[in-house]
C-alpha positions as a printed Julia matrix, in Angstrom:
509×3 Matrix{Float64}:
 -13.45  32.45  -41.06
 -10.04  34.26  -41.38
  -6.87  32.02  -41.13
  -4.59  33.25  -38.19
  -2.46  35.02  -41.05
  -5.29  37.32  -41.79
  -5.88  38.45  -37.88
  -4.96  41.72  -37.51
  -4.46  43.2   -34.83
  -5.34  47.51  -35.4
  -2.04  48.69  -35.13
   1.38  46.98  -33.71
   0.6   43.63  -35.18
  -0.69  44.65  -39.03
   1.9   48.07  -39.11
   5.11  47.55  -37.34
   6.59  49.06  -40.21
   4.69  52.21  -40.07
   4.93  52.09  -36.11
   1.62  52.43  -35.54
  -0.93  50.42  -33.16
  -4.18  50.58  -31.79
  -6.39  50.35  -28.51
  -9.26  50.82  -26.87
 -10.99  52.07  -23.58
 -13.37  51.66  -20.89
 -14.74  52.39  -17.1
 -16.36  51.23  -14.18
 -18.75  50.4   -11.76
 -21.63  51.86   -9.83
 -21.4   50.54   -6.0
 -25.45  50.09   -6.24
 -25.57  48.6    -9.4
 -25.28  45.04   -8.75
 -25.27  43.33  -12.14
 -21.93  45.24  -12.55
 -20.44  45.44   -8.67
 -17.68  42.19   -8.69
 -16.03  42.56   -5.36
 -12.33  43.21   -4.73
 -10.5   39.93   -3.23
  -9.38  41.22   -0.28
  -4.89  41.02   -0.33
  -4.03  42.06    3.2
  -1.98  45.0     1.49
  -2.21  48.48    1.7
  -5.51  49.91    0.72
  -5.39  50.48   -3.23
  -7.63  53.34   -5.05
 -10.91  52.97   -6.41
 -12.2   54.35   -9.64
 -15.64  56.11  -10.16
 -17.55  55.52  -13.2
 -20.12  57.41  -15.12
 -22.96  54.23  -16.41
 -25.94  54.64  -18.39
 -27.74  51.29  -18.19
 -30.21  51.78  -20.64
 -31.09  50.71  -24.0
 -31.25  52.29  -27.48
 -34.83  52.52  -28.79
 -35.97  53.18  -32.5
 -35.64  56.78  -33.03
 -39.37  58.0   -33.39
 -38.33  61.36  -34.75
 -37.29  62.42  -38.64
 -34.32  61.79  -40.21
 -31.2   62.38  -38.55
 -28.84  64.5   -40.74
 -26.04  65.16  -38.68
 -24.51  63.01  -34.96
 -22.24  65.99  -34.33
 -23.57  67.29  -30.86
 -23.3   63.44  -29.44
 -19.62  63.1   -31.44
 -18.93  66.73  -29.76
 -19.51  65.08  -26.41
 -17.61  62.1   -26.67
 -14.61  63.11  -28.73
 -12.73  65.2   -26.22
 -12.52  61.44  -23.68
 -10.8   59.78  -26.43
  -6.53  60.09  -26.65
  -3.56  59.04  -28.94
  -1.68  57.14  -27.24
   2.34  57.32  -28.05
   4.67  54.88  -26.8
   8.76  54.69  -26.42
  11.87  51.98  -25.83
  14.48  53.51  -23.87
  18.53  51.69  -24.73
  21.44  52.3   -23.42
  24.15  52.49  -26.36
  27.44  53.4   -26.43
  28.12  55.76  -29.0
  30.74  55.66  -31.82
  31.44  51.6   -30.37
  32.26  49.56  -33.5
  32.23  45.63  -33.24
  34.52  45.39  -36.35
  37.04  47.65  -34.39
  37.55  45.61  -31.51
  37.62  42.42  -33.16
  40.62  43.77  -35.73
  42.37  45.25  -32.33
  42.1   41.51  -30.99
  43.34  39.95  -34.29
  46.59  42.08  -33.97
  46.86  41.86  -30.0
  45.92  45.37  -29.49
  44.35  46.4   -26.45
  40.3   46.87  -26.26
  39.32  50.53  -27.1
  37.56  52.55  -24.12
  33.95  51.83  -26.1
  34.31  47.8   -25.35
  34.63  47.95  -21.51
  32.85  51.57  -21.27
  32.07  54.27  -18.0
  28.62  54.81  -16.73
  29.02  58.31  -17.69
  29.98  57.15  -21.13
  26.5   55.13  -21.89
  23.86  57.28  -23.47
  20.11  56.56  -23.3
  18.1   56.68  -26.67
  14.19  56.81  -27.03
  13.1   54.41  -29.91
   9.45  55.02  -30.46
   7.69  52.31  -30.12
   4.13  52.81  -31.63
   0.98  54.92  -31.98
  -2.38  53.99  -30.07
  -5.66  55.13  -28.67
  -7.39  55.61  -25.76
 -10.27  56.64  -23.67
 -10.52  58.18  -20.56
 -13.15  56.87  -18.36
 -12.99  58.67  -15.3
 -12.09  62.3   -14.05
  -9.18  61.21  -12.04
  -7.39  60.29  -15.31
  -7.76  56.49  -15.32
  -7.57  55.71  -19.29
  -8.3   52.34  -21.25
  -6.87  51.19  -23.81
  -4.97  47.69  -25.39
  -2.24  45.86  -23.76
  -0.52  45.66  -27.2
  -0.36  49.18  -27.51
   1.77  49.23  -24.6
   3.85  46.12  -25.23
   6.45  45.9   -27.18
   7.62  42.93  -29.63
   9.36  41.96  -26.82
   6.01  41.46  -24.8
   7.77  43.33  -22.17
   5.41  47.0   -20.9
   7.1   49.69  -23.17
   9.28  52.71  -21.03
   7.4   55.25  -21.85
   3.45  56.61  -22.53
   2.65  60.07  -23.68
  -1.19  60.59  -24.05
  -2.31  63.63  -26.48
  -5.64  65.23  -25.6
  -8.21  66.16  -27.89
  -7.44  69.95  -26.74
  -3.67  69.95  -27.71
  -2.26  68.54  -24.13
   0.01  66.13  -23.73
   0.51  64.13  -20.42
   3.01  61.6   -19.1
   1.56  58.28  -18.32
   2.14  55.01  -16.48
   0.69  51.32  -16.51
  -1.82  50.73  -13.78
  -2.0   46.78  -14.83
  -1.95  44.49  -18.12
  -4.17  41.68  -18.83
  -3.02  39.59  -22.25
  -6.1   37.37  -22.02
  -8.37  40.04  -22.46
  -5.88  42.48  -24.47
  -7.11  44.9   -21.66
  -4.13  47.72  -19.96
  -5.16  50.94  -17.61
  -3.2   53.48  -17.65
  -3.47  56.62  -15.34
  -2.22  60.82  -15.75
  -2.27  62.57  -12.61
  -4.2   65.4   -14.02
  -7.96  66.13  -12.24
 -11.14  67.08  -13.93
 -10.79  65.38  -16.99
 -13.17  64.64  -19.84
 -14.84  61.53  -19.74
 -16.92  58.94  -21.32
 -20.06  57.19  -19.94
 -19.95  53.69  -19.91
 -23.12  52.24  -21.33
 -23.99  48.28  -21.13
 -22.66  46.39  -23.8
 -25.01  43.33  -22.95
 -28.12  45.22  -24.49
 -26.54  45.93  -27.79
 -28.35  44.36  -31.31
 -26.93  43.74  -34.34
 -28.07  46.74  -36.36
 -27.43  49.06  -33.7
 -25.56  52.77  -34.64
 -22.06  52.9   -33.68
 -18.85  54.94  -34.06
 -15.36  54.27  -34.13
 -13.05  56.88  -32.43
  -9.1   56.83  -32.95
  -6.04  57.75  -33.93
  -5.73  55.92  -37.22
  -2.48  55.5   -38.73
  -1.31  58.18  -36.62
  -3.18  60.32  -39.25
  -5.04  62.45  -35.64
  -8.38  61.65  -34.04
 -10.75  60.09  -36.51
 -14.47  59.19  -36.4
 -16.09  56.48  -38.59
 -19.61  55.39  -38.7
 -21.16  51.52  -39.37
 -23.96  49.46  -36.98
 -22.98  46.4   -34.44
 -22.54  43.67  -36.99
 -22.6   40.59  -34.6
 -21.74  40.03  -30.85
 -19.81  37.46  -29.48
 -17.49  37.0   -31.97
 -14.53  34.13  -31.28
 -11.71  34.96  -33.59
  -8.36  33.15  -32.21
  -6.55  36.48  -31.86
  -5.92  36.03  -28.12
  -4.73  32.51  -28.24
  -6.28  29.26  -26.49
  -5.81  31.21  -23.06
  -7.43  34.53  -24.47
 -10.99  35.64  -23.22
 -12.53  36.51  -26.73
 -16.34  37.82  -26.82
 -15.82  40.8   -29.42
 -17.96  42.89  -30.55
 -18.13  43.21  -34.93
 -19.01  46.15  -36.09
 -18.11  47.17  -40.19
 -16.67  50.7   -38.56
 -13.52  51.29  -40.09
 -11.01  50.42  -37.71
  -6.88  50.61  -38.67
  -4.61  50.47  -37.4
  -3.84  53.44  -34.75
  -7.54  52.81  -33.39
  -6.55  50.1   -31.02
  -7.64  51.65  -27.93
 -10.17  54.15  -28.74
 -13.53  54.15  -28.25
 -16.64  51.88  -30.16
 -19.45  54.78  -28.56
 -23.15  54.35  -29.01
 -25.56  56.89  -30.8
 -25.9   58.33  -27.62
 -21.97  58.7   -26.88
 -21.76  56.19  -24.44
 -19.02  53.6   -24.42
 -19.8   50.33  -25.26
 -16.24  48.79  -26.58
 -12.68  48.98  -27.22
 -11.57  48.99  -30.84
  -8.96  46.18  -30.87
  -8.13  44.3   -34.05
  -9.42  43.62  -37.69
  -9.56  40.9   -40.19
  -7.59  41.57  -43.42
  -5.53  40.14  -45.87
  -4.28  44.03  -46.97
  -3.76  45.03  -43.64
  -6.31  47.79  -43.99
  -9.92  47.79  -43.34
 -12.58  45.54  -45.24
 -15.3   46.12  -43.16
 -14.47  43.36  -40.11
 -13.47  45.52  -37.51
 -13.57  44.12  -33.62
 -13.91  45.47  -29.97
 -13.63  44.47  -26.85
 -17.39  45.14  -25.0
 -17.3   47.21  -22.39
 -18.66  45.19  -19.6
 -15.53  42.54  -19.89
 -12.9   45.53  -20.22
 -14.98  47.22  -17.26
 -14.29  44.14  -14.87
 -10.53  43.34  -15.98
 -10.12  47.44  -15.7
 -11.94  47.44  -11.65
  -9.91  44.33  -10.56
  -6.42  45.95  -11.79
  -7.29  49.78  -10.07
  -8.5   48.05   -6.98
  -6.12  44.85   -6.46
  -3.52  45.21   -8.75
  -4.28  41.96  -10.3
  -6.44  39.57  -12.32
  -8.14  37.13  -10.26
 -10.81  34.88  -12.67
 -13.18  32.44  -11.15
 -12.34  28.67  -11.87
 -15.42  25.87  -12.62
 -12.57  22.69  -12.91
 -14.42  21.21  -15.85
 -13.48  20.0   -19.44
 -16.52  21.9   -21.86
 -17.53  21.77  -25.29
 -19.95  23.41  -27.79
 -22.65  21.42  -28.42
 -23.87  19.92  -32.26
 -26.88  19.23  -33.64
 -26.12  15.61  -33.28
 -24.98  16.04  -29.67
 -28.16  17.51  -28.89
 -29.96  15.06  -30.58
 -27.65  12.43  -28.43
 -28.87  13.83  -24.91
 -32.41  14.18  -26.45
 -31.82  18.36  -26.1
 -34.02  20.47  -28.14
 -31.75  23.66  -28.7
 -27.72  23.61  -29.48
 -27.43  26.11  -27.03
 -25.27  25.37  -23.43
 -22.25  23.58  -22.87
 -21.6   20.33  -22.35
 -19.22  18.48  -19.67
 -16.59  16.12  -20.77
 -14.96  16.12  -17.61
 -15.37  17.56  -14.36
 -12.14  17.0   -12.35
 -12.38  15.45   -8.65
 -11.57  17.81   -5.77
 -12.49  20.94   -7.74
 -15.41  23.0    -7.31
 -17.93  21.88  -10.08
 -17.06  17.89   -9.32
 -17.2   18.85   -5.66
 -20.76  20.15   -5.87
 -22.26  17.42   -7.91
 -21.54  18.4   -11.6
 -21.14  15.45  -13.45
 -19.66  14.48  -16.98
 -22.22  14.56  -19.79
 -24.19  17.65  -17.85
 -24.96  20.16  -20.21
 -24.68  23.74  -18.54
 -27.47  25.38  -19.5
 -27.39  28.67  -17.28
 -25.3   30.77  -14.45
 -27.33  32.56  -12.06
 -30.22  32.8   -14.68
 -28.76  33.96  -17.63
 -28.82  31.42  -20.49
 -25.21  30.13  -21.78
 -24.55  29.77  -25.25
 -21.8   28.06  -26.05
 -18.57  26.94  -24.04
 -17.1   30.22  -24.76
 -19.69  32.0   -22.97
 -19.38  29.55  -19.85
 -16.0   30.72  -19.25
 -16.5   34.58  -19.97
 -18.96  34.5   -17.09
 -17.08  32.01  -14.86
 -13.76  33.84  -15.59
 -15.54  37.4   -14.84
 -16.65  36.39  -11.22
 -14.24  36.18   -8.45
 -12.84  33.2    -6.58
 -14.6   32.45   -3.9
 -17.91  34.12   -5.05
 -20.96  31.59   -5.3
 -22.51  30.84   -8.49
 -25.95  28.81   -8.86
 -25.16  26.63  -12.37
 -28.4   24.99  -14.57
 -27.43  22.19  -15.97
 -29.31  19.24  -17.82
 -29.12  15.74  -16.99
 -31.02  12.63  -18.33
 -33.17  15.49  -19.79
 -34.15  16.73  -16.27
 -32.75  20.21  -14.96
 -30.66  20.49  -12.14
 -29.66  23.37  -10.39
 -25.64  23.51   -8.29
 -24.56  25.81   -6.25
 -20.93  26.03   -6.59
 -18.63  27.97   -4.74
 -15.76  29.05   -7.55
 -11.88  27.87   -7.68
  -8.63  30.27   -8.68
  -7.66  30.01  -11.79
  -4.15  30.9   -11.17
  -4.21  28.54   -8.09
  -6.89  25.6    -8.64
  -5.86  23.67   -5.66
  -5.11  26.0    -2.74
  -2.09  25.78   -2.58
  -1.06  29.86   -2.78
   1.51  28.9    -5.8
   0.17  30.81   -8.65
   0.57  28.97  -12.58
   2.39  32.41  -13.23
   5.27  30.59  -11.22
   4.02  26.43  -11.1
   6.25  24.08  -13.04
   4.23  21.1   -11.55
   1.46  21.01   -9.47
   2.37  22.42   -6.23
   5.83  23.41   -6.71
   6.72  27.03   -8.22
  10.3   28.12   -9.97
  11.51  31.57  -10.51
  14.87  32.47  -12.11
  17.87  32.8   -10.22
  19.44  35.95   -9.32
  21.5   37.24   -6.92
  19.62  37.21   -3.78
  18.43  33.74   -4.56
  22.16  32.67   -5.29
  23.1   34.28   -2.04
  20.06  32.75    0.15
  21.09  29.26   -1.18
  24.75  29.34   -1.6
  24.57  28.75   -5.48
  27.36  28.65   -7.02
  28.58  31.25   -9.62
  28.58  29.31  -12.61
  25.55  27.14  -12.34
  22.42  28.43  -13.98
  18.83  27.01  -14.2
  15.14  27.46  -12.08
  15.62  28.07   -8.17
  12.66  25.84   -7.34
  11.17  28.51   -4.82
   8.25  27.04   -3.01
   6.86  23.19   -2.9
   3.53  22.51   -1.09
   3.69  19.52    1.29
   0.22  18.23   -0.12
   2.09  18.34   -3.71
   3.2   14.59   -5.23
   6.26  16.17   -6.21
   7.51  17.36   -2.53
   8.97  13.91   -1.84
  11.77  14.83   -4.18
  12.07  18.45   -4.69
  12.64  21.05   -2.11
  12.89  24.77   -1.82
  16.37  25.94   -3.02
  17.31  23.45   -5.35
  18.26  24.4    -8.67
  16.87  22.3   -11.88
  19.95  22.94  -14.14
  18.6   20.4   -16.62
  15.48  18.57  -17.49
  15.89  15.34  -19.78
  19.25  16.79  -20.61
  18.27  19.78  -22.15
  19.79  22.76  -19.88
  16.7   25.15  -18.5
  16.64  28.66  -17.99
  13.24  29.9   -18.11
  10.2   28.8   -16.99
   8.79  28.25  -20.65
  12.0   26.3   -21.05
  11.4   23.91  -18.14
   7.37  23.38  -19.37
   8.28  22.31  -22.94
  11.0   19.55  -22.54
   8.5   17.92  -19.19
   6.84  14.7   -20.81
   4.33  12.45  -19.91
   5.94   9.7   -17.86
   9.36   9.38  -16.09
  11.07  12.69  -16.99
  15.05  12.96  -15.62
  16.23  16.17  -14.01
  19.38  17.3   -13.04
  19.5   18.89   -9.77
  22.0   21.07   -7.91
  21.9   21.67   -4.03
  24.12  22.53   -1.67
  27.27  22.47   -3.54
  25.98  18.8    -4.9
  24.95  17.78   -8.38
  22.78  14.68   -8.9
  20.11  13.63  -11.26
  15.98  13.61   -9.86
  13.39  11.1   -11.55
  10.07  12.83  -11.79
   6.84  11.22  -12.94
   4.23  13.45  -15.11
   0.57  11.69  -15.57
């Protein structure tokens, strides 16, 4: 296992100084197919577009034939879906300004030259490139997949522009559909008709041993293939972070970065991942080379065409991997499942009967491995959407129907954690609508608290429109500020309202 110094991601992360990245790409769904139909949550907003998908369902056999001396005519079909993807930072600069100049003209009292306090018309806008990616189209409407680090910049902030480069010499202008960090997913879409694209194949039937071939825009070097076999599934590396949704695909394909983005195709030419990251202490390829699978990007790529957003299914429980000596402990035969060290009261698991010290066994049928592939499934599903869960108890099997939770909103209370600082009660920054709405004064800076549900503990004290200016002393700005100086216990905030300063005592369990 790779320390988190080795994990590379294929281009922005391993070559910033070559300006390079990587990517990958993906489709979508058939309306009759319903292992791969996940319906839209509906938002009460105007009708948003729907993406067609070519999917080929079924699985690669043993060639029968003789040797195979050449993959050309599949490569020939599948290479003209797969783009470079380029990416660019606007700034606006003022040219010729010289910091060193204006602080000499203050040392002598000399007045500020016209580059310290300059015109619109004097500002000029520069294009910094950003990095070099791949893609793959996966419709003919121009909907493209590829990584959400190839269009981020260090910043983490969506980069200004995206020029995709066909395989035939074309080169198209193109904007961000939707993100998703937790999966490294983006979409991105051209306005360009009758495109080349791939067919998405189902990534759940792969085998180790399997054929595959890595499409991409190495290095920035132009499109490259490489050949190497699936060389494990459901691979948990750390890249994405404690929050990340991590079930990659290995493969020994060389990957570098440049490939992030681009296709991971089958013998047969069909789609079945999204070349993302490698494992290296060089930087280069070694042989551990990872991709997204296709049915994961597939689902994160429908939800952000159709709804714009990212909305994962939520269990409420605390899960583990299980141990031999676990197993042994509940008197299970197998390692495989995932055991429940909590299931929290008033969610949905503990509200339809799931217990801690259940071992969840199974969703809908298909046999769970491990905790990680408990909440791929649960976080593929949409709220709402009713799941039957296997689980084990005092070696009997039980079976719960469970009617899923929001991640981003657990208890109902329509603040997403995108915004919560405590349970119920979202923040935003302030600007200058906000200042106006509350009458906030010019100089006082902090989180607007913007919304407080009346069910939330906290709504005795805090209302819509205060301002937290400090927490525990510290001064807040940011929403990441306000969640790292909150402590368990009696945590003192300083509050303005109303032309009023005053301090708040909050209590954090």
């Amino acid at each position: 296992m790779a320390s988190k110094s080795e994990l590379k991601f294929a281009p922005l992360l391993v070559f910033a100084a070559l300006g390079v990245a990587a990517g990958y790409g993906v489709h979508a769904v058939l309306a009759n197919d319903e292992k791969f139909a996940q319906p839209a949550a509906s938002t009460g907003q105007t009708e948003r577009p729907t993406a067609n998908f070519s999917i080929d369902t079924s699985p690669i056999v043993e060639s029968a034939g003789g040797p195979i001396v050449s993959h050309a005519d599949v490569l020939e079909q599948a290479i003209p879906s797969v783009v470079s993807v380029y990416t660019a930072r606007i700034v606006r600069v003022v040219p010729y300004y010289n910091p060193m100049e204006e602080l000499w003209r203050r040392f002598y009292g000399l007045p500020p030259s016209r580059q310290s306090n300059p015109r619109e018309e004097d500002i000029e806008e520069r294009r910094l490139p950003e990095g070099v990616g791949s893609g793959v189209i996966v419709s003919t409407d121009g909907y493209i997949l590829t990584n959400n680090h190839v269009v981020t910049d260090k910043r983490g902030e969506s980069v200004d522009e995206i020029l995709v480069k066909l395989s035939d010499g074309r080169e198209l202008v193109a904007e961000i559909v939707g993100k998703d960090p937790k999966t490294d997913v983006a979409v991105l879409k051209v306005e360009v008709d009758e495109l080349p694209h791939m067919t998405l194949a189902d990534s759940d039937l792969i085998r180790v041993g399997d054929v595959v071939f890595a499409i991409g825009n190495p290095l920035g070097v132009g499109q490259t293939v490489t050949r190497g076999i699936v060389s494990a599934t459901g691979r948990t590396v750390g890249a994405l972070g404690n929050q990340g949704y991590e079930n990659f695909i290995q493969t020994d394909a060389s990957i570098n970065p440049g490939n992030s983005g681009g296709a991971l195709i089958d013998a047969r030419g069909r789609l079945i991942g999204m070349n993302t990251l490698i494992i290296s202490q060089s930087g280069g390829n070694i042989g551990l080379g990872f991709a997204v699978p296709i049915n994961l990007a597939r689902t994160i790529m429908v939800s952000l065409i159709e709804t714009g957003t990212i909305r994962r299914g939520f269990l409420g429980v605390k899960i583990d991997d299980l141990t031999s000596d676990m197993a042994e402990a509940f008197n299970l035969d197998t390692t495989n499942g995932a055991l429940v060290q909590a299931a929290e009261e008033n969610l949905p698991a503990a509200m339809a009967g799931i217990k801690r010290g259940d071992v969840i066994t199974a969703i809908d049928g298909k046999s769970i491995k491990n905790a990680s592939d408990l909440r791929i499934i649960i976080g593929q599903r949409t709220p709402g959407s009713s799941v039957k869960i296997t689980a084990v108890r005092d070696g009997e099997e039980r079976e719960f129907d469970v009617i899923l939770g929001d991640l981003d909103d657990p208890y109902g209370t329509g603040i997403s954690t995108a915004e919560s600082l405590l349970e119920g009660v979202a923040v935003r920054p302030l600007d200058g609508k906000s200042r106006e709405e509350y009458s906030v004064s010019p100089g006082v800076d902090g989180l607007l608290v913007a919304e407080v549900d009346p069910r939330s503990q906290h709504s005795r004290g805090l209302r819509a429109g205060m301002v937290i200016v400090e927490i525990n002393d510290r001064p807040v700005r940011t929403l990441r500020d306000a969640r790292e100086l909150l402590r368990k216990g009696a945590n003192r905030l300083w509050i303005y309202e109303r032309g009023e300063n005053g301090y708040l005592v909050i209590r954090i369990q």
